[in-house]
C-alpha positions as YAML, in Angstrom:
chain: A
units: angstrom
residues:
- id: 1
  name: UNK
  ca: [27.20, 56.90, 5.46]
- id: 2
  name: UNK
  ca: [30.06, 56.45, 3.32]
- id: 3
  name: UNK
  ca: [30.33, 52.66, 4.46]
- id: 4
  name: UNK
  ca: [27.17, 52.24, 3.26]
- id: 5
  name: UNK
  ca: [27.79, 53.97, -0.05]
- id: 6
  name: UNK
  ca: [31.00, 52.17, -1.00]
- id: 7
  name: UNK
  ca: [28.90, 49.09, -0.01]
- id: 8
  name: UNK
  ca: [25.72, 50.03, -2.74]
- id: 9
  name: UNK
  ca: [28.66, 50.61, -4.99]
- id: 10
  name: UNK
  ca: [30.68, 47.38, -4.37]
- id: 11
  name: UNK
  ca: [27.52, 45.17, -4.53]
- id: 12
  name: UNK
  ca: [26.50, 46.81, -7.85]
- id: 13
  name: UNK
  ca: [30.18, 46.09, -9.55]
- id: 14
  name: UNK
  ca: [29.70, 42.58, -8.52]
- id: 15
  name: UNK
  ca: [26.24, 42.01, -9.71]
- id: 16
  name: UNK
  ca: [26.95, 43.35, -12.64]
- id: 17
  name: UNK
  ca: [30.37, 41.08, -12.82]
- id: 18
  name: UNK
  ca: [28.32, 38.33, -12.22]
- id: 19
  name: UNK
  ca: [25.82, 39.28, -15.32]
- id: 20
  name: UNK
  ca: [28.85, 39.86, -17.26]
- id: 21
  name: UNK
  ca: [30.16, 36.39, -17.17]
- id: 22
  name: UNK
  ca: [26.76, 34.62, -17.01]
- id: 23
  name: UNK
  ca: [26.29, 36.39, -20.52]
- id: 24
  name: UNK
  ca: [29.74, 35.62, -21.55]
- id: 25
  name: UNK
  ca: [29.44, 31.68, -20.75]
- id: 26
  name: UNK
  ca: [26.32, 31.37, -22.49]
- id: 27
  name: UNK
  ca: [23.24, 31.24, -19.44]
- id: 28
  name: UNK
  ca: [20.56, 32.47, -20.38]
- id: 29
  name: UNK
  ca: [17.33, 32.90, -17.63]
- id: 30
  name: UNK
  ca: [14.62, 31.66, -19.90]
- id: 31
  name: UNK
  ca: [16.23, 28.47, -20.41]
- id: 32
  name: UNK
  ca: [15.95, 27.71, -16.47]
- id: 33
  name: UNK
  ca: [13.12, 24.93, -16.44]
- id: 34
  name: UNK
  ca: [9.87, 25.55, -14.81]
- id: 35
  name: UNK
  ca: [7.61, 23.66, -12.58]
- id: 36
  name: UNK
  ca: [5.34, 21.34, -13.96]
- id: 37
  name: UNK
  ca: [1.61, 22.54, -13.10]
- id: 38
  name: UNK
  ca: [0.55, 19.20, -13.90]
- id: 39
  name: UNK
  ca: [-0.24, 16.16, -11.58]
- id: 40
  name: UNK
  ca: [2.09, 13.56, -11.66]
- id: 41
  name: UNK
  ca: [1.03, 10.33, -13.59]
- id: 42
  name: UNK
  ca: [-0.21, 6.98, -11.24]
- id: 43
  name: UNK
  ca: [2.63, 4.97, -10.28]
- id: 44
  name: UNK
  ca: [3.29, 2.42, -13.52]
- id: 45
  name: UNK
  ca: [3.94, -1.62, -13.39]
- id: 46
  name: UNK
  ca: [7.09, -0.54, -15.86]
- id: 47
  name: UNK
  ca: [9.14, 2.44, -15.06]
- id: 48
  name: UNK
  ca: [10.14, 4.75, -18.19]
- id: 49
  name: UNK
  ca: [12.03, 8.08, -18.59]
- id: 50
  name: UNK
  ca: [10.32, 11.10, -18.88]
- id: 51
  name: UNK
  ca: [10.70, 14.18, -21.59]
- id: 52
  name: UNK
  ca: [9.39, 16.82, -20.06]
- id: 53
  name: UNK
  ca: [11.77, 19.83, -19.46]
- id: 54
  name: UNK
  ca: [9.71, 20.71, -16.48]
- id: 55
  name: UNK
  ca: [10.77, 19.60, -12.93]
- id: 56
  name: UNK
  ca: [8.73, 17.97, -10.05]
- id: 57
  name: UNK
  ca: [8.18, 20.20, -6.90]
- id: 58
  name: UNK
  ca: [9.65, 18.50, -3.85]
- id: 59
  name: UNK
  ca: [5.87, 18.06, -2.17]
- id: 60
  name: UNK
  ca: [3.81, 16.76, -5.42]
- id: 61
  name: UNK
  ca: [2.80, 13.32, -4.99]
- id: 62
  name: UNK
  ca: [1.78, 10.22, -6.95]
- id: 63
  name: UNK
  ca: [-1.71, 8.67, -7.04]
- id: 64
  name: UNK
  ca: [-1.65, 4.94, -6.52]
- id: 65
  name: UNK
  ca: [-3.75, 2.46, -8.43]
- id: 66
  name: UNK
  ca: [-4.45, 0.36, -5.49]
- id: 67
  name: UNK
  ca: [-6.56, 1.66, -2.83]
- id: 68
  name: UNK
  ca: [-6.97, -0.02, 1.10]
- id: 69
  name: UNK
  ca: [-8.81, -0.01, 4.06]
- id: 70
  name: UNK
  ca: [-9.67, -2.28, 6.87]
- id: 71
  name: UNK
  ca: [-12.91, -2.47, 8.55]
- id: 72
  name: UNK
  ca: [-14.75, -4.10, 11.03]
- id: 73
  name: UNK
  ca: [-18.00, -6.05, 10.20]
- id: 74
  name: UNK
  ca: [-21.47, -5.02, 11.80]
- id: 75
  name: UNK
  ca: [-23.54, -7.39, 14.17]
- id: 76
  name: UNK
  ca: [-24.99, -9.13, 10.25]
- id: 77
  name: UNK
  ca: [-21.30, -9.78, 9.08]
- id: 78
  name: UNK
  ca: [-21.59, -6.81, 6.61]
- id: 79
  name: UNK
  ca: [-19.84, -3.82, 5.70]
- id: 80
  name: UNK
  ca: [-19.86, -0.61, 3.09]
- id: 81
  name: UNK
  ca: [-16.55, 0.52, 1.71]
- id: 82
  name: UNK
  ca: [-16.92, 3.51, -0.22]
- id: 83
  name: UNK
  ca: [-13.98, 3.96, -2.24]
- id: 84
  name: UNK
  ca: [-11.79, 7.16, -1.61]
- id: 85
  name: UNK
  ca: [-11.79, 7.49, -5.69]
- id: 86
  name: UNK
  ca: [-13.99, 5.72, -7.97]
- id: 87
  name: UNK
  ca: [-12.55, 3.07, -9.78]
- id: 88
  name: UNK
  ca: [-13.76, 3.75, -13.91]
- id: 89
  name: UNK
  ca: [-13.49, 0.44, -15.83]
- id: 90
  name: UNK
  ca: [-14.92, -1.03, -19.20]
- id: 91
  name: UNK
  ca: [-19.08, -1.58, -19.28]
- id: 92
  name: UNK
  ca: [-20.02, -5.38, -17.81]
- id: 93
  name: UNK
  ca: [-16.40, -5.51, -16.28]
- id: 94
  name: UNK
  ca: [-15.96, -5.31, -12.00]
- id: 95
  name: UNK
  ca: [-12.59, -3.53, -10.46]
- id: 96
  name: UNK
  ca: [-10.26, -6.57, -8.98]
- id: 97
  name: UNK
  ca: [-11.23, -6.89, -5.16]
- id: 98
  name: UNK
  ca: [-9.23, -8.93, -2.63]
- id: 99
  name: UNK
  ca: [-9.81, -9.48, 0.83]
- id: 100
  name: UNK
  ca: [-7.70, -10.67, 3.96]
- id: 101
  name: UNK
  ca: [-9.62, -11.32, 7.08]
- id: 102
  name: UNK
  ca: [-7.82, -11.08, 10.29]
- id: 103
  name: UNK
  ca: [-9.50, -13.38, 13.22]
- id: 104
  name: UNK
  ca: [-8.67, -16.25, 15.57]
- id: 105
  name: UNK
  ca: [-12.35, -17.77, 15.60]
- id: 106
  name: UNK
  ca: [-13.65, -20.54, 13.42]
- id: 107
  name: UNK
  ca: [-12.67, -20.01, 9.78]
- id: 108
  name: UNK
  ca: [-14.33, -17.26, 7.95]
- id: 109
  name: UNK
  ca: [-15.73, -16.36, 4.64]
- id: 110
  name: UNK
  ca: [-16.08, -13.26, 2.77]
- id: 111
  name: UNK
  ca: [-18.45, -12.60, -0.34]
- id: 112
  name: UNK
  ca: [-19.13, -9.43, -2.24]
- id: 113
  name: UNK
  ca: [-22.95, -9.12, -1.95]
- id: 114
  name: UNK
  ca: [-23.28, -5.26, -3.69]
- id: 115
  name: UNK
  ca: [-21.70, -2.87, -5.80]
- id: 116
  name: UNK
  ca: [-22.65, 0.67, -6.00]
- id: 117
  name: UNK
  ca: [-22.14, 2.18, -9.61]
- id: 118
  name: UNK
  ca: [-22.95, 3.87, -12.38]
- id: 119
  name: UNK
  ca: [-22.68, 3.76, -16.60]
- id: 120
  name: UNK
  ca: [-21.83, 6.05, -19.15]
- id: 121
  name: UNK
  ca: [-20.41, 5.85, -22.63]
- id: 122
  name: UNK
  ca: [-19.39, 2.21, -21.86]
- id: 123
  name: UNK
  ca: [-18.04, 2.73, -18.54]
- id: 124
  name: UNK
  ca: [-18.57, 1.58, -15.52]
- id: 125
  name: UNK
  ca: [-17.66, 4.08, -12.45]
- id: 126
  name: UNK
  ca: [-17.78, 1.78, -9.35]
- id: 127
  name: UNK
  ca: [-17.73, 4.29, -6.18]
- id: 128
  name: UNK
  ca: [-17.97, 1.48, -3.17]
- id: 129
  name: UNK
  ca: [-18.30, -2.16, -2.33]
- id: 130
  name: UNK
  ca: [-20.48, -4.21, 0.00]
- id: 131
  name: UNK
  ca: [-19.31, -7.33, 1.33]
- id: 132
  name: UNK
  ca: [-20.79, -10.20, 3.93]
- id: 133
  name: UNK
  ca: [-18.35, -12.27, 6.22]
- id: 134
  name: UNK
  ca: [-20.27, -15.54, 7.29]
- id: 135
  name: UNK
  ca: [-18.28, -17.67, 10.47]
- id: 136
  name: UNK
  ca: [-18.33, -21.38, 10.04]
- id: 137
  name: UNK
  ca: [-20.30, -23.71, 11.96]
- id: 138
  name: UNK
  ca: [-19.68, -27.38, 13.41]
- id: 139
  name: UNK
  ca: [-21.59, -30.27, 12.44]
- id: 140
  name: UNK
  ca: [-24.34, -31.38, 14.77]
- id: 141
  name: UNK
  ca: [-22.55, -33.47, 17.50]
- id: 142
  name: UNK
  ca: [-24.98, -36.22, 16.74]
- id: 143
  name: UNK
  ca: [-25.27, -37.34, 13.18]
- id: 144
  name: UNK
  ca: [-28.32, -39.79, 13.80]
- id: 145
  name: UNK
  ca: [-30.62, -37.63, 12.89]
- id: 146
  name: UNK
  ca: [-30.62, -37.36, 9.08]
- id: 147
  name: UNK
  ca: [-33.21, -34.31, 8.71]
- id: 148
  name: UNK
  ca: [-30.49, -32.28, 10.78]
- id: 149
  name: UNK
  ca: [-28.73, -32.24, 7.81]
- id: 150
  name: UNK
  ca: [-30.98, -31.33, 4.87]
- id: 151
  name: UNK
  ca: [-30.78, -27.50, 4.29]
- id: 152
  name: UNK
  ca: [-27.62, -27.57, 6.63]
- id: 153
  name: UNK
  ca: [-25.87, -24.32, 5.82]
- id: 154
  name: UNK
  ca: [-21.74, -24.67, 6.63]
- id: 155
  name: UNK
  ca: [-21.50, -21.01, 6.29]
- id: 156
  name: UNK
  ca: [-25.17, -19.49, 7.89]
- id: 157
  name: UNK
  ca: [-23.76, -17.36, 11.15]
- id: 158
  name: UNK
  ca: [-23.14, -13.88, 10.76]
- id: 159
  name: UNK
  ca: [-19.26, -13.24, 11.72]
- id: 160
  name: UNK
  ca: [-19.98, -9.74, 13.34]
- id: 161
  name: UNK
  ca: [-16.66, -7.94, 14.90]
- id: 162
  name: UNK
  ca: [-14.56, -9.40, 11.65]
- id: 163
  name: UNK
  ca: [-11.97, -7.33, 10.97]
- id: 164
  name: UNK
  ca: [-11.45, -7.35, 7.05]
- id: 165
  name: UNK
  ca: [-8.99, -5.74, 4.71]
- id: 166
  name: UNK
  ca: [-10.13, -5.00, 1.45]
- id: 167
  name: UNK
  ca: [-8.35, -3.53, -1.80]
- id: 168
  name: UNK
  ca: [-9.67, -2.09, -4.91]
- id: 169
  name: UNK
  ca: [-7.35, -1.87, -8.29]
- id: 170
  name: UNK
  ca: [-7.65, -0.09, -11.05]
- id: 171
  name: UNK
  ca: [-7.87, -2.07, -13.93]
- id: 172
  name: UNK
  ca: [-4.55, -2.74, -15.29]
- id: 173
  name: UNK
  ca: [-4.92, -3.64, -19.04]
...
């Protein structure tokens, strides 16, 4: 019991050495920073230095302006992406779209045929994409017959089983 005692007492001369000098050099508790309670910004094409006093907790994260997927076309070459966050941009304008298709057949080409979206206070909030992937075709073997070629579409078969990657940006400017 007296171990334990001497121990309580020890402790509290320390702490309160420890207070002492903390005092004495000048900390003071309340001007410890605190945790920002606010998302982080969107990753930016220039970097610039920040003036918050606030620090970042070591799980937040950063949203990105560029979102991804890749998908696989249906049996009529098409495919929905619905976008994981809608993309808001100026009334009349369309979020930047690229594509990449990944396949070993015949060349392929990818149109968007639908957008799914909505306006308010001269803004559009696009929320998904639809695109169609169309295989080429070879020319007739035989070229003799002239009527084989009128209405000849290069691009008329469905490329079903396409796999396509698509991204969606948010407007940078």
């Amino acid at each position: 019991m007296r171990v334990r005692g001497a121990l309580y007492l020890f402790a509290a001369l320390v702490g309160g050495a420890i207070a002492a000098s903390a005092q004495s050099s000048g900390f003071n508790p309340a001007q410890v920073p605190s945790p920002s309670a606010v998302m982080p910004p969107a990753t930016a094409l220039d970097g610039m230095l920040g003036t918050s006093t606030q620090y970042a907790r070591a799980d937040h994260t950063h949203a990105v302006r560029v979102q991804r997927v890749a998908r696989t076309t249906a049996a009529d070459g098409t495919l929905t992406w619905t976008f994981a966050r809608p993309i808001v941009v100026p009334a009349g304008d369309t979020p930047p779209l690229a594509y990449m298709v990944e396949d070993t057949g015949s060349p392929v080409v990818v149109q968007v045929t639908g957008r799914t979206f909505t306006s308010s206070g001269g803004q559009d909030t696009h929320t998904a994409v639809t695109v169609r992937a169309q295989r080429a075709r070879t020319l007739p073997a035989t070229l003799t017959v002239l009527t084989a070629l009128v209405g000849y579409d290069v691009f008329a078969g469905a490329a079903s089983g396409v796999r396509v990657n698509l991204w969606a940006a948010d407007p940078t400017q």
